[in-house]
C-alpha positions in Angstrom: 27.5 -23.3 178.5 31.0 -22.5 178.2 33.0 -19.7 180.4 36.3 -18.5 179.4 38.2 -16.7 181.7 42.0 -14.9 182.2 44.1 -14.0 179.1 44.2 -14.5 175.1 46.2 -17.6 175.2 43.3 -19.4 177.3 40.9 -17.8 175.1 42.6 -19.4 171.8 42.3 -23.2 174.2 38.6 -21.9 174.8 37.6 -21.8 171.3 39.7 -24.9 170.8 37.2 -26.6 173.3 34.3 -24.9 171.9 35.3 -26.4 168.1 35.1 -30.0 169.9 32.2 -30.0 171.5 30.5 -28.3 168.3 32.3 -31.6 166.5 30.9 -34.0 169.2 27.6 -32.7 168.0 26.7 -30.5 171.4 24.9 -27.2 171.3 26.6 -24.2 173.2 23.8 -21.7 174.9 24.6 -18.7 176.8 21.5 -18.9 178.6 22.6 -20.6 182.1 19.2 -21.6 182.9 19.1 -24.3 179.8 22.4 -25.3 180.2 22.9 -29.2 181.4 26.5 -28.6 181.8 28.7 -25.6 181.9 32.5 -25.7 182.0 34.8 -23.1 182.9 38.0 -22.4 181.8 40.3 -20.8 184.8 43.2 -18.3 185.1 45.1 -18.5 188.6 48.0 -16.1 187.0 47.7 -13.6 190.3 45.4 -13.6 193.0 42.0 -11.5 191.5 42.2 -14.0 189.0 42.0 -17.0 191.1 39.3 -15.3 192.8 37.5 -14.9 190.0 38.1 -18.2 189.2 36.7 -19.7 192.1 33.9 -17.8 192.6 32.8 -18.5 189.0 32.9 -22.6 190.1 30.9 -21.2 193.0 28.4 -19.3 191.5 27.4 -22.1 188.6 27.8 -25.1 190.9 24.8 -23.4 192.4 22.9 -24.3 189.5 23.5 -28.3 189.9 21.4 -27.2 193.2 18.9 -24.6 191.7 18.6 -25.6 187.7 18.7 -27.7 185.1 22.3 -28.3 185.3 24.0 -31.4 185.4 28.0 -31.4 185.1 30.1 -28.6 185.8 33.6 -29.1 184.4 37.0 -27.1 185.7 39.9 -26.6 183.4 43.1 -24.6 182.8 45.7 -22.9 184.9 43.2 -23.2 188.6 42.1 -26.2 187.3 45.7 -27.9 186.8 47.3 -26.2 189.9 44.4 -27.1 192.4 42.9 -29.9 191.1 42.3 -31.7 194.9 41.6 -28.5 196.3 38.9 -27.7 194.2 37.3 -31.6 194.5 37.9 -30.9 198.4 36.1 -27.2 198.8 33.8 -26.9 196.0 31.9 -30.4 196.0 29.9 -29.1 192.8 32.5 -29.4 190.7 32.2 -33.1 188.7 35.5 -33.2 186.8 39.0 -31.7 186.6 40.9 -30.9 183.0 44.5 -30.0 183.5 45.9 -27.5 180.8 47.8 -30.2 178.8 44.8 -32.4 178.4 42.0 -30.0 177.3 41.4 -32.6 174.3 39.5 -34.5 176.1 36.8 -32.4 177.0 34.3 -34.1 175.5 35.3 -37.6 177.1 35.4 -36.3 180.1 31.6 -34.4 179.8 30.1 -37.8 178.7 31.6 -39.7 181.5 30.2 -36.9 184.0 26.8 -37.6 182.2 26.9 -40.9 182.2 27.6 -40.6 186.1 31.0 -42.1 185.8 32.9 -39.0 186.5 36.7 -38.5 186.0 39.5 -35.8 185.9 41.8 -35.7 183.0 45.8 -34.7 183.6 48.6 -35.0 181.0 52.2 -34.0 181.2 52.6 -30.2 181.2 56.1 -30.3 179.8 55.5 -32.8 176.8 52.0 -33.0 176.0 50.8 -30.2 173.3 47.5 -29.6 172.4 47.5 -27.5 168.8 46.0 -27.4 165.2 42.5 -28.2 166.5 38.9 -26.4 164.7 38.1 -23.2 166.3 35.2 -21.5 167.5 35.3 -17.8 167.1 34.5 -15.7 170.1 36.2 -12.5 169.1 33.8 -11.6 166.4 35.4 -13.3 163.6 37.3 -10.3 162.0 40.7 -10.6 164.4 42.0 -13.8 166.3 44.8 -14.8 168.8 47.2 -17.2 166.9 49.0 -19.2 169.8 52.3 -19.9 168.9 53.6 -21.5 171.9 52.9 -22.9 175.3 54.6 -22.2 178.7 57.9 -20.9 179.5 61.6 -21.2 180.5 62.3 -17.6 181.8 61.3 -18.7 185.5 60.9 -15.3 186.9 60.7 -15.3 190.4 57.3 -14.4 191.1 55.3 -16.3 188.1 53.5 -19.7 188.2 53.4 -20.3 184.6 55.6 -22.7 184.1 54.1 -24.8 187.2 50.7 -25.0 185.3 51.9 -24.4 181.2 55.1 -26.4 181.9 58.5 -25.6 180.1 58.4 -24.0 176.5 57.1 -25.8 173.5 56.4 -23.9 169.9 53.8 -25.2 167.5 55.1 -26.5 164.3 55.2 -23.5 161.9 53.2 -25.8 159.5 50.3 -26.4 162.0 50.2 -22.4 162.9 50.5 -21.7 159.0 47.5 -23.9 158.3 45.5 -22.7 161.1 46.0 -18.9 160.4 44.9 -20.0 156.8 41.6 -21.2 157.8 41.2 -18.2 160.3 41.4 -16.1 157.3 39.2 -18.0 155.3 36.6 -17.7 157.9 36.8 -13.7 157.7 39.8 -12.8 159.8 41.8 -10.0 158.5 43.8 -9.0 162.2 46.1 -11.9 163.4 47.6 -11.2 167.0 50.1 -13.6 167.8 50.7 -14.9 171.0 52.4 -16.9 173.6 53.9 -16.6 177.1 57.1 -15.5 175.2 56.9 -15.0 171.3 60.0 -13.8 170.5 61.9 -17.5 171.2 59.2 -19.1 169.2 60.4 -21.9 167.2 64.0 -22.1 168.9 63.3 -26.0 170.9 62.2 -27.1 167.6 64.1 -25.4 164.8 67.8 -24.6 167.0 67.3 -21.0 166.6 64.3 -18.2 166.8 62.1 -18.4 164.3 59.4 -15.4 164.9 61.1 -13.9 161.5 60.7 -16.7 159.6 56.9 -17.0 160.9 56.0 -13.8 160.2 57.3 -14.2 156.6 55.3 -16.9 156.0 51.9 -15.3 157.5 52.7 -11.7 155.4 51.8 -14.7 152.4 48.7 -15.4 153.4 46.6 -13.1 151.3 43.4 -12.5 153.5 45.3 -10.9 156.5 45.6 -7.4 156.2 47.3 -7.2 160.1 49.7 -9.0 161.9 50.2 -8.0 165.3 53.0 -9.2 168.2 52.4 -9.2 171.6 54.6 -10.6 174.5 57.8 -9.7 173.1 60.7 -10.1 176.3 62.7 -7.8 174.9 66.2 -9.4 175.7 65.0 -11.7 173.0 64.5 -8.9 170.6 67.4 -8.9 167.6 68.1 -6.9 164.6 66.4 -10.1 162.4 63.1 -9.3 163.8 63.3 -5.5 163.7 64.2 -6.0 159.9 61.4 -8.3 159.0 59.0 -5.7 161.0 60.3 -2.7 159.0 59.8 -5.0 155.8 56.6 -6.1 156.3 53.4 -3.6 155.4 51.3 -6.1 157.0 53.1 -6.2 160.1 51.6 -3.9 162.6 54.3 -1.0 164.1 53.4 -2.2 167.6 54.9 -4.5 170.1 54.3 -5.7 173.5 57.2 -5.9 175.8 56.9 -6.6 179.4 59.6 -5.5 181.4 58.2 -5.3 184.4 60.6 -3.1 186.2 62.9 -0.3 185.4 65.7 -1.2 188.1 68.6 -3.6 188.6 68.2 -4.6 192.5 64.5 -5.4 191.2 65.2 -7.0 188.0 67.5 -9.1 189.5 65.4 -10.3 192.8 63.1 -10.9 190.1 64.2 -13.4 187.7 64.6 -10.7 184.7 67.3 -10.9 182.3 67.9 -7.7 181.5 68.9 -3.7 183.4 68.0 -0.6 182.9 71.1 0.4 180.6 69.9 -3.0 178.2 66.1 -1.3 178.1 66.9 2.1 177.6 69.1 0.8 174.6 66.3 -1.5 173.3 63.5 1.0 173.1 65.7 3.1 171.3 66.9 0.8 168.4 63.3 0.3 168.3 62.2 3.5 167.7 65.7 4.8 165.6 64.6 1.5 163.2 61.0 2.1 163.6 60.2 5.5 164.6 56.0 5.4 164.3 56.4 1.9 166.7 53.9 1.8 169.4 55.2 0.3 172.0 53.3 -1.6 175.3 54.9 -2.4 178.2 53.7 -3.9 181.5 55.1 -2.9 185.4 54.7 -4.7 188.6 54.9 -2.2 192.0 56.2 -3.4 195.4 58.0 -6.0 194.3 59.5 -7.6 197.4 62.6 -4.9 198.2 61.2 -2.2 196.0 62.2 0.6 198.6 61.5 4.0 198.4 64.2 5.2 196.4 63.7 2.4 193.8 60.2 3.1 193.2 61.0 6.7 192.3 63.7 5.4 189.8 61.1 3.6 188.2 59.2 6.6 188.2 62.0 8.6 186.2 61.9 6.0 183.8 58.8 6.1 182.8 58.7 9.6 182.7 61.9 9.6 180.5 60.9 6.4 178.1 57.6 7.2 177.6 55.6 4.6 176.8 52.8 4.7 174.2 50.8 2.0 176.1 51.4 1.3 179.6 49.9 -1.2 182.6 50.3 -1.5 186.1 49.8 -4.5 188.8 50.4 -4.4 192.1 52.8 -7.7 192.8 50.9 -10.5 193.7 53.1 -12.9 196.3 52.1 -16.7 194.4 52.1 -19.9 196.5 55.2 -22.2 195.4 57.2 -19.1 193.6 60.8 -17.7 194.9 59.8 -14.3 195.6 56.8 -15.0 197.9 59.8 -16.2 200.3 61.5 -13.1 199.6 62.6 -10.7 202.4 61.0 -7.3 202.8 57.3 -7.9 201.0 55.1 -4.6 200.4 51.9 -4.1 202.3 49.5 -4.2 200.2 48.1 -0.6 200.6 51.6 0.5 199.6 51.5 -1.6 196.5 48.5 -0.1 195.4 49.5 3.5 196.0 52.3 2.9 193.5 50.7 1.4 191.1 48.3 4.0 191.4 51.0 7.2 191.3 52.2 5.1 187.8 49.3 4.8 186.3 48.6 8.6 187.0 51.7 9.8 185.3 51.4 7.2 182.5 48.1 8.6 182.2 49.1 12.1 181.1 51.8 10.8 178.9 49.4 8.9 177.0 46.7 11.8 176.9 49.4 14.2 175.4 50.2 11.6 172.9 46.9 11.2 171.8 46.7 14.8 171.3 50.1 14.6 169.4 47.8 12.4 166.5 46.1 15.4 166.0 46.6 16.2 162.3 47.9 12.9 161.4 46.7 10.3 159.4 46.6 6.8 161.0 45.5 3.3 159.1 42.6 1.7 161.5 40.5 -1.6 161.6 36.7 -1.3 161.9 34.7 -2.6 165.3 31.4 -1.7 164.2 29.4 1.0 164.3 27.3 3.6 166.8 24.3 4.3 165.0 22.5 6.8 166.6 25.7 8.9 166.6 26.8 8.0 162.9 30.0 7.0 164.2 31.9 4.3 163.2 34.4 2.3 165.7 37.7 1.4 165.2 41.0 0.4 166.4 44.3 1.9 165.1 47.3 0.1 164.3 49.0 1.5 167.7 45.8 -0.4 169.7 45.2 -3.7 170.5 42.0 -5.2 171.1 40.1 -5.0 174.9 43.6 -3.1 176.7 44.3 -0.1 174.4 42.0 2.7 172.9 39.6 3.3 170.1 39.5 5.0 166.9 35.9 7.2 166.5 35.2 8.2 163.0 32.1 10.4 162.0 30.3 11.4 159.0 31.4 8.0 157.6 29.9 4.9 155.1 28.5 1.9 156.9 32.0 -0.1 156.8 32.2 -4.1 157.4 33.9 -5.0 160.8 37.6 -5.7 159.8 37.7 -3.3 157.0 41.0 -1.1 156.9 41.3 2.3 155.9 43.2 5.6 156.8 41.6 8.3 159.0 42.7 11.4 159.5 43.0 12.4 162.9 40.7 15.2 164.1 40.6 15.5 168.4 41.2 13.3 170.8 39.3 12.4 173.8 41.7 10.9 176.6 42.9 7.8 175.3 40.5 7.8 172.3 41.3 9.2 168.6 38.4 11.3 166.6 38.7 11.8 162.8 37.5 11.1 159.5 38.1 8.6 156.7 40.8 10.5 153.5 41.5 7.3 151.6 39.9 4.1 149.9 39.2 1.1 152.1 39.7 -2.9 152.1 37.8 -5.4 153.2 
């Protein structure tokens, strides 16, 4: 049995695992009662996800007790960051894989078998673990596309690059050949991602390559979207806006975390721009692009984020208006600069931001769904709702499992990952209603 948990890019190392122990000749099951070992793949990004974590170990080394299980395997972020803690306190847990050395999964499982358990650790700032056969657990129509591993922003209050060590692209080669197989196996949405995309390819190549990248992927013939997340957007330049506006196949959407609106706060944490640089970003990229969707991420009660701060970042969100917005409370991380920082939050006052955020962002984005009204919008198809004779899909302007869904009625039985154009109808909340006006692909 195989868990994945935490974000895309341990997802894309998941199926990775999956593909070897599929090649080692192993059979997966997602029943947890047949299972004779069960490995979990762990986030420890902010605190709910190390809880989750844990209590995942918790919960199925009860079944080395209580069933038929007989290894239980930890890897990824918890796994590399903890890895005597979690020997010391959860007992249950056979073996350790650090995040640089997930290629040995399958050595490691046999040992455990055998009863000749051992952990397996690499170096996090060298080792890269890429171009390996894939499982798909996304439904085979869309898949992440990692691009790189771990980071050289350092922001003040991230782990990352303690865990994913310092930034390393995959050879364009090896990420063209696997986003040709991906496509040959049915995949027709390709979301790239990384901790950072947007510097891809420049500790390899001497300068950022996302342009060239996304050329070369608009080639392959299958894919009918590309899709960026993760873009910081210091990093974003006119090459990449151009090869966006050029490219059909590239999706008018991007992900740009910037995590705060305000100088004091940018600059206690880490960031690398101000509000002035922002303001001017999201504007060249709606001037070049003007249907972009753009996705931004926030952090409330940030160590100093006083009173007067938080209602500046209030003003700017009001003012930028983002399309697609999230809000976490900060998290203060072990081993990070800004858990030593001066004037830290409560807790309860972190969440009552977030929550006054999310509350305005959520008003903006239901008056901007009914803004589709009228409009016709191209849309990938989910599957379907039978006993409603609805189809589900996403729109260009959604990515999948954070954004919203695309309803159409009165429609054929499409194949998931066929594109067409719906006209938009009503909206409820953050979901689009229409109907299909145009031919489809598949």
């Amino acid at each position: 049995m195989f868990v994945s948990l935490g974000c895309d890019k341990n997802l894309v190392d998941s199926e990775m695992m999956l593909g070897m122990l599929y090649d080692a000749g192993m059979e997966i099951t997602n029943d947890e009662d047949e299972a004779d070992a069960v490995v979990v793949n762990t986030c420890c990004f902010i605190l709910d996800a190390k809880e989750e974590s844990i209590n995942a170990l918790i919960e199925y080394g009860e079944l080395k007790k209580n069933g038929k299980c007989r290894a239980l395997i930890a890897c990824g972020c918890l796994a590399q960051r903890y890895k005597d803690e979690i020997h010391e306190q959860i007992p249950e847990v056979d073996a350790v894989i650090g995040t640089a050395a997930f290629d040995q999964l399958t050595e490691v499982l046999n040992a455990v078998l055998e009863k000749h358990p051992k952990d397996a650790m690499a170096d996090i700032d060298t080792t890269l673990v890429c171009g390996k056969r894939r499982v798909s657990t996304t439904g085979g129509y869309y898949a992440y596309l990692k691009i790189a591993e771990g980071c050289d922003k350092r922001c003040t209050y991230c782990i990352i690059p303690k865990v994913r060590g310092s930034y390393r692209s995959v050879p364009m080669e090896t990420l063209l050949a696997e986003a040709a197989k991906l496509a040959e196996s049915g995949v027709r949405e390709l979301i790239l991602v990384a901790q950072e995309t947007t510097v891809y390819g420049k500790d390899i190549y001497g300068k950022k390559s996302l342009p060239r990248l996304l050329e070369e992927l608009c080639k392959i013939e299958e894919l009918q979207w590309i899709r960026i997340l993760y873009c910081y957007p210091e990093e974003i330049d006119d090459e990449l806006i151009a090869v966006i506006q050029k490219e059909p196949k590239i999706c008018h959407y991007l992900d740009i975390p910037i995590q705060h609106s305000e100088d004091y706060i940018l600059q206690r944490m880490g960031r690398r721009t101000n509000r002035l640089d922002l303001i001017r970003i999201i504007s060249q990229l709606r001037n070049a692009v003007p249907d972009i969707c753009l996705r931004t991420t926030l952090i409330t009660g940030f160590p100093g984020e006083t009173k007067e701060l938080f209602e500046g970042l209030k003003n700017f969100v009001s003012d930028m208006r983002f399309d697609r917005l999230g809000v976490f409370p900060y998290s203060a991380e072990e081993d990070t600069i800004a858990a030593g920082l001066p004037d830290q939050i409560p807790e309860e006052e972190k969440n009552r931001r977030r929550d006054v955020i999310m509350e305005l962002q959520q008003q903006i984005a239901f008056d901007k769904a009914k803004g589709m009204l009228g409009q016709v919008v191209d849309v990938i198809v989910e599957g379907t709702i039978p006993d409603e004779n609805l189809l589900v899909a996403r729109s260009y302007m959604d990515a999948p499992g954070v954004d919203g869904l695309v309803f159409i009625e009165d429609a054929p039985q499409l194949m998931s990952g066929t594109v067409a154009k719906v006209l938009i109808t009503d909206s409820d909340d953050y979901d689009l209603i229409g109907g299909l006006v145009d031919e489809f692909t598949e």
